[in-house]
N, C-alpha and C positions, 0 to 999 in steps of 0.2 A: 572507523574513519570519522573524521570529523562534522560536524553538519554544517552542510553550507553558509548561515548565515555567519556562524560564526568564524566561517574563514573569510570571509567578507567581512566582516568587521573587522580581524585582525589587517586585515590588507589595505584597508581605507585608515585607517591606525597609522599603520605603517607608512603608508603613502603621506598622511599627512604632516604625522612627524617629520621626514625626509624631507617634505616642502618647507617647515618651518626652519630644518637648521641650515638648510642651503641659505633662505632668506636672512638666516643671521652670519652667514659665511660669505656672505657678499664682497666681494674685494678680496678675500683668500682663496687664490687658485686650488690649493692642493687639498683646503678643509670642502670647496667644493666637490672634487674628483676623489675624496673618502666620501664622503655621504654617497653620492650617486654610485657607486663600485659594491659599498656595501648595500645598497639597495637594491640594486640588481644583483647582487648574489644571493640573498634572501630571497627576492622573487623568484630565483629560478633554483633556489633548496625547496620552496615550497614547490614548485613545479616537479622536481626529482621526487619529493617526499611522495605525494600524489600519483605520480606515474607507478611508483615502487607499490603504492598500498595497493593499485588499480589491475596489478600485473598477476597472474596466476603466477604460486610458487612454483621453484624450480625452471621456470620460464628464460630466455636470453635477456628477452627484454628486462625481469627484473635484476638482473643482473647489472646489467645496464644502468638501470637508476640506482642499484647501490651503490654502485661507482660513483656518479653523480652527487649524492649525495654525502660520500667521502669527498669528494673533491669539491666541492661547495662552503663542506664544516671547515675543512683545510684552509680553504683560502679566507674564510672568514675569521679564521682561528690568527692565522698570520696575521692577518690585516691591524686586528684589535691590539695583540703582542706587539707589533711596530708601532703602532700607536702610543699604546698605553706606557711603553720599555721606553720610549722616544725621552717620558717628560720624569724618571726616574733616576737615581743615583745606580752607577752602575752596579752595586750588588744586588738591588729589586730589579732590577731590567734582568739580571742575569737569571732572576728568579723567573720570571712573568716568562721569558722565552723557555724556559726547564717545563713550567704548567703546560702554556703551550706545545712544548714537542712531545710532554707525555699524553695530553689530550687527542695529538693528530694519531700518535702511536697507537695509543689504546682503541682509539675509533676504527683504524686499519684491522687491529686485532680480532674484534667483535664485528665487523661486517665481513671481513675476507678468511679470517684464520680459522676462527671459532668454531666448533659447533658442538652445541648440545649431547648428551648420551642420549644415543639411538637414531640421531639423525646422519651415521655415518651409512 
């Protein structure tokens, strides 16, 4: 697990970044409602991360945050690929959405499907 300080600093980091580009986003609705969207879904992947490391194996609960945190990378995976595909020539957008749906794929794969020899 991490040591506290330094997840505090990552999140004051992150917090302040967040405040800087809303303050340059000013007058664009939708570059405000990306920054704030992706902020909170970071803050609450690192809240899943945390719960999942905090949770005895095998447990409902950890189960539960790995979900969460499938569904946190997802939506953060999407968000950036809309973004990013948005200001691209359609054959890279075509690309960037392909990384993306192999990136959610493969995270589905490794948290839900996988597992290790001997851990059946």
């Amino acid at each position: 697990m991490a040591s506290t300080t330094a997840t505090y600093v990552g999140i004051f980091f992150l917090t302040g970044n967040s405040i800087l580009a809303i303050n340059r986003s000013r007058g664009d609705a939708a570059a405000v409602i990306f920054v704030l969207a992706s902020y909170l879904s970071l803050t609450q992947l690192f809240y899943c991360l945390s719960w999942f490391e905090a949770s005895p194996q095998g447990s409902a609960a950890r189960d539960k945050a790995r979900f969460g945190v499938w569904f946190t990378t997802t939506l953060l995976t999407a968000m950036f690929s809309w973004r990013v595909a948005a200001v691209m020539p359609w054959p890279v957008a075509a690309g960037v959405w392909l990384m993306g749906g192999s990136t959610i794929a493969g995270g589905f794969y490794t948290l839900f499907l996988y597992r290790p020899r001997g851990d059946w």
